[in-house]
Structure formats: C-alpha cells, structure tokens
C-alpha positions as CSV (number, residue, x, y, z in Angstrom):
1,X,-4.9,9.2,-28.5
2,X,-2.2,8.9,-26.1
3,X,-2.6,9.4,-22.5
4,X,-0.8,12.2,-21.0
5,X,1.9,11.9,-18.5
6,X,0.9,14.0,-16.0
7,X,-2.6,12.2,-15.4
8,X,-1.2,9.3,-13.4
9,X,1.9,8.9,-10.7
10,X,5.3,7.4,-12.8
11,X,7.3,5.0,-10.3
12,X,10.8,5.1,-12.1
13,X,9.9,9.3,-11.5
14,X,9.4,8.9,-7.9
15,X,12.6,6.5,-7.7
16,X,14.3,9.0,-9.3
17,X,13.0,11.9,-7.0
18,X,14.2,9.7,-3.8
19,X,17.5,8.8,-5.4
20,X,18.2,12.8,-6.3
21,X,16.5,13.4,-2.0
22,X,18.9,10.4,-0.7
23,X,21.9,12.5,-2.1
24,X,20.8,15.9,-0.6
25,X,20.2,14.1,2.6
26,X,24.1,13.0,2.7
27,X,25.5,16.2,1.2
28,X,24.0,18.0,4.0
29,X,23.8,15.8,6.9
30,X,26.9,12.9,6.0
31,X,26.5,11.7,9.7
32,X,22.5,11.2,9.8
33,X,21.0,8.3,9.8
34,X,18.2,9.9,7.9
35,X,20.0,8.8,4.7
36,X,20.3,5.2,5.6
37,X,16.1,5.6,6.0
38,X,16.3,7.1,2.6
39,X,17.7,4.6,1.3
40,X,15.3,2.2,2.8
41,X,12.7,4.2,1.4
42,X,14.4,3.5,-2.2
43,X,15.0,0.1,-2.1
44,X,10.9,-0.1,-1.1
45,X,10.0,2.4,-3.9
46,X,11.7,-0.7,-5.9
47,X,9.9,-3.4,-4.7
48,X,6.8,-0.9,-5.1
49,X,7.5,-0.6,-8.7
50,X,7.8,-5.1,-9.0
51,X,4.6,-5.2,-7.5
52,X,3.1,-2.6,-9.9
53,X,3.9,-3.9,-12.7
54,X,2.7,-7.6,-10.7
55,X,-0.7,-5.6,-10.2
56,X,-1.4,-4.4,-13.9
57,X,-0.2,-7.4,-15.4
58,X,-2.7,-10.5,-15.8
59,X,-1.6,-13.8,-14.0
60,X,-1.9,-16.5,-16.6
61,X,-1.3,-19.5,-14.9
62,X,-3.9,-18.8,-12.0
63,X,-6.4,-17.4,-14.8
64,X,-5.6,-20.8,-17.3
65,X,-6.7,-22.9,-14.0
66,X,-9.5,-21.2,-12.7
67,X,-10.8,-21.4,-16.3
68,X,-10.4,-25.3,-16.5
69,X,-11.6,-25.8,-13.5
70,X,-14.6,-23.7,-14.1
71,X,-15.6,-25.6,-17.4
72,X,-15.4,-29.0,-15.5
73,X,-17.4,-27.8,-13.0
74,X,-19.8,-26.4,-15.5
75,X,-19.9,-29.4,-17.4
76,X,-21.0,-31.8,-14.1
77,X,-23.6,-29.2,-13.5
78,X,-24.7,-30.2,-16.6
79,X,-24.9,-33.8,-16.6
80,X,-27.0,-33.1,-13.0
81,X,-29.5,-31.2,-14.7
82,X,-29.3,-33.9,-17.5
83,X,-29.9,-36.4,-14.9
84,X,-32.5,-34.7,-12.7
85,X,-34.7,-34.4,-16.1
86,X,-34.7,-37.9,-17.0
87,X,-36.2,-39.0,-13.2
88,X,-39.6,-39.9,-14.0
89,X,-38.1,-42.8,-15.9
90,X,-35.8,-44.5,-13.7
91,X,-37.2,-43.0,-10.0
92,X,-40.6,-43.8,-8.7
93,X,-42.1,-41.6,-5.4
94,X,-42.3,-38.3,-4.8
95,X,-39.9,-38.4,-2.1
96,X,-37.3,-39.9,-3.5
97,X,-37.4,-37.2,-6.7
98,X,-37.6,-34.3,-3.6
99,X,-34.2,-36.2,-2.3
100,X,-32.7,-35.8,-5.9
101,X,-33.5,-32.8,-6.7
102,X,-32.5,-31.1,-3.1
103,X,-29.5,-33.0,-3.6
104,X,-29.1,-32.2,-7.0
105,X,-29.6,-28.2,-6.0
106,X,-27.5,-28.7,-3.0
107,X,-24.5,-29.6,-5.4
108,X,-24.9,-26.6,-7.4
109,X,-25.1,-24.4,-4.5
110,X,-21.4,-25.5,-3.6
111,X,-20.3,-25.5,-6.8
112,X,-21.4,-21.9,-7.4
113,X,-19.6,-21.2,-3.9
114,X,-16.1,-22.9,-6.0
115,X,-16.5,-20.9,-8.8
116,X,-16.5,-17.5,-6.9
117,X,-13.6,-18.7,-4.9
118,X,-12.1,-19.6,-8.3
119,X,-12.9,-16.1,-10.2
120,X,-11.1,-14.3,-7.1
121,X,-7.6,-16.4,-6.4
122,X,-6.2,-13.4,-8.8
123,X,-7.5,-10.2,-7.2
124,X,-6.9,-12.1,-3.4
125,X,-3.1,-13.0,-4.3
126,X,-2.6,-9.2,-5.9
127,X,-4.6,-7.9,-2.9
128,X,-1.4,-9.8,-0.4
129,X,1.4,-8.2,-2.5
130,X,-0.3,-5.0,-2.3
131,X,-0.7,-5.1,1.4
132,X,2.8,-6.0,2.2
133,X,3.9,-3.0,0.4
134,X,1.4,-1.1,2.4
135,X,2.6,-2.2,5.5
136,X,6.3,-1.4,4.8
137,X,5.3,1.9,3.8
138,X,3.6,2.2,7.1
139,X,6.7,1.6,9.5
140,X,8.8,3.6,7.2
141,X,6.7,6.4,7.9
142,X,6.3,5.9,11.7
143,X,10.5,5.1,11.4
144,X,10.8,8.8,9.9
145,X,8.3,10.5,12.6
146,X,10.7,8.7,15.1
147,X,14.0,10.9,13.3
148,X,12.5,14.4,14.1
149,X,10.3,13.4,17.7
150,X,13.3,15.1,19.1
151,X,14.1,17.8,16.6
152,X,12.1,20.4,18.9
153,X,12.7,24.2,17.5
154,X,11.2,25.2,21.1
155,X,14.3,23.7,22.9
156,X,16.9,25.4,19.8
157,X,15.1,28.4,20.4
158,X,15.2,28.7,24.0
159,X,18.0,29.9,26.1
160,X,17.4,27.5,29.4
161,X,20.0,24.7,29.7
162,X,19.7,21.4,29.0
163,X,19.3,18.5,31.0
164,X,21.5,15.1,31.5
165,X,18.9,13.4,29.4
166,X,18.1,16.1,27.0
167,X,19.2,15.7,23.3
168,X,22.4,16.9,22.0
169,X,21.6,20.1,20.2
170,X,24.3,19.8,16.8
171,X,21.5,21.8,14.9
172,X,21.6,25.1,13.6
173,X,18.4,26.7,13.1
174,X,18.9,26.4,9.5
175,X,20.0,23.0,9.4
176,X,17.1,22.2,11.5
177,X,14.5,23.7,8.9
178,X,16.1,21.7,6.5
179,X,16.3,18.3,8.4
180,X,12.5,19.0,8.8
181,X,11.8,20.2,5.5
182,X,13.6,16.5,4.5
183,X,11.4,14.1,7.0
184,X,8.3,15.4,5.0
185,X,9.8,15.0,1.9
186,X,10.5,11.4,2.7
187,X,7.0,11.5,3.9
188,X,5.2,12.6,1.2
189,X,7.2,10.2,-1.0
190,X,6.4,7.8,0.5
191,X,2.2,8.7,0.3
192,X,3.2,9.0,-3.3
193,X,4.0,5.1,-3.4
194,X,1.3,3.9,-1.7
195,X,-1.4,5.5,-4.4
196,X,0.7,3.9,-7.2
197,X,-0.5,0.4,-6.0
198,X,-4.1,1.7,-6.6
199,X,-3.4,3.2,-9.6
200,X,-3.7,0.1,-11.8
201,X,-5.7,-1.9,-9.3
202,X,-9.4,-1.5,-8.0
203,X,-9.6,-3.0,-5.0
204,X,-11.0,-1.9,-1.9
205,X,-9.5,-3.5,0.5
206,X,-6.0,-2.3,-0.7
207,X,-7.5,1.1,-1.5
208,X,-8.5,1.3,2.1
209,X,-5.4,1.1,3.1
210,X,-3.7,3.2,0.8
211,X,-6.1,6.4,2.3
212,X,-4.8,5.1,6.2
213,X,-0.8,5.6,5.0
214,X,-2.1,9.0,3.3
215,X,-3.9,10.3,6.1
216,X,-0.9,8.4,8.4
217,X,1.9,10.6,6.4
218,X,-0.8,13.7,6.1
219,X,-0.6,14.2,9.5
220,X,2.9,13.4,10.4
221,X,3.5,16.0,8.0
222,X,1.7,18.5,9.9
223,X,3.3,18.3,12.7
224,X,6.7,18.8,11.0
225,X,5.5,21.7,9.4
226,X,4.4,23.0,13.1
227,X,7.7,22.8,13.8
228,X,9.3,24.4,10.6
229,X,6.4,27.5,11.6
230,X,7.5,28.0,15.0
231,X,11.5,28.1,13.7
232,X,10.3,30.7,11.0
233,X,8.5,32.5,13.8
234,X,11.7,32.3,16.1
235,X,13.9,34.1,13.3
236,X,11.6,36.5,13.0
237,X,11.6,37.6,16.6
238,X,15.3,37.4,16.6
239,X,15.3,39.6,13.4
C-alpha cells in the first residue's frame, strides 16, 4: 500500500515553496535585504535536503567496519573463554585462576565497552550532520527576527516625529503587513526544515533540538503577528 503524500514533510516541496517566497519577496520589496536572507534560507533548505537523504540512507563503509571489527572482537572473546576453561590443566592455585579469570572478565568488560562504541559511530556521525543543520537554522531565524526588530507599527502609526536615530520610515502600512506577514513565512519555513531531519531519523539528541528551533521560530512568530494585530487594529481606528 503506498504511503500517502500528505503524511510526512516533502523537502523538494518546501524548496519549492521558498523559491516561489524568494520571488514575492523581490517583486515587492527589490531593495530589501530580506531576499538575500531568503535566499540564504534556500541554499540551507538544500543542504537540508543532502543531509536528509545522508540521514535515511545506511552508511556502508562505517557499518562493513564496525561489523569486522565486531566479529574479531567476538572471536578473541572466544578463545578467552576457551582458555579460561582449560585452567585446571595448565594453572595450579587458587589465586592465580582468581588472577585469570578477573583478567579474563576484565578484557570482556572493555571489549563490550568497543562494541557499543562500534554499534554507534553511524547514529553519532548522522547525529553531527544533523546538528549543523540545526544550528544554521537557528541563526537564520534569529537573522530574520533581526529584519523586522525595527518594523514597529506603533511608530507608523503614530503622528509624533522621529528622532536623529530613529529608523527611516519607507513603509506603508500595507507594505509593512506584508514585510511582516513575509518574516513569518521565512520563519515557519524554516521550522518546517528543521522537522524534516527528524523525519527519517530517531534520535534524541537531534530531536531535542529540532523542538528548541520550533519553539525558537514559534515565538518569534508571535511577536510578528503582535505587530501585524496592532497594524490591523490601527486601520480600523483610522477607518
């Protein structure tokens, strides 16, 4: 039975969705450098789709290595059990058979210790790739809080003057709305990414991460949408 579309997140969809955003961005604001973090965001939602594919995929070599590795170990472990039985005819006192097995025991601890380092090379070298992604996503999303800190409808809205240091106002209060409405597109895009590199892989490290960029963009979204409220409010008073 095939598996439906629209029951997981599609990354040549959400590339496509930033490509189509990236254009509306320059039709309606050529001079912003909004587009230029658009187009950021793209060329991540690229590397975000590498890594995907890196993340479903398995890793041979690593997995063909850590499987040697494992037999070799498996077959000393072996021979030490092999050898530990046959003490009564080559070891005499009790102490000395305590020595050998302790030893003996001691060796199998560590090896134990090299096979679970062994079993997770794969998920810790996916879990770096993820991360990095994570962390781009991350200052992209603070980069795009930093393009509407000083898109303030209050300051639009008001009739007091402005100061020396005060930001230009080139902004209508339509243009406004829709430079907002933009930044939390970008934003949301940009959650949307993040969940794709948990989408194929179960780890909770990277999962962990993944809820801090949505709960990051969650509420850098709100306060955008404060914003778009109080514009709306302001052209309905002025109605």
């Amino acid at each position: 039975m095939t598996k439906s579309k629209y029951r997981a997140l599609d990354e040549a969809k959400i590339i496509e969705t930033l490509e189509r955003l990236r254009n509306r961005i320059r039709e309606r604001f050529p001079r912003s450098s909004l587009s230029q973090v658009s187009e950021e965001l793209i060329a991540v939602a690229r590397e975000t789709a590498e890594c995907v594919a890196y993340l479903r995929s398995p890793h041979w070599p690593v997995r063909v290595f850590a499987g040697a590795a494992i037999a070799g170990m498996v077959v000393v472990v072996l021979w030490m059990v092999t050898k530990t039985m046959q003490l009564p005819s080559h070891i005499e006192g009790q102490a000395e058979v305590v020595q050998v097995i302790d030893a003996t025991a001691s060796t199998a601890v560590f090896i134990g210790l090299a096979v679970l380092f062994l079993l997770t090379i794969e998920p810790r070298l996916k879990r770096r790739q993820a991360l990095r992604i994570v962390h781009q996503l991350r200052s992209l999303a603070h980069v795009i809080d930093m393009h509407q800190l000083t898109k303030d409808p209050e300051r639009l809205l008001s009739s007091e003057p402005d100061t020396s240091s005060s930001p230009e106002r080139t902004m209508s209060a339509s243009e406004l709305g829709r430079y907002l409405d933009y930044c939390s597109e970008l934003l949301s895009t940009a959650s949307k990414l993040s969940a794709l590199l948990v989408q194929h892989f179960d780890d909770p490290v990277v999962l962990g991460a993944v809820d801090d960029i949505e709960a990051l963009t969650t509420g850098l979204s709100g306060k955008i949408w404060q914003k778009i409220r109080m514009l709306d409010s302001g052209r309905v008073a002025r109605a």
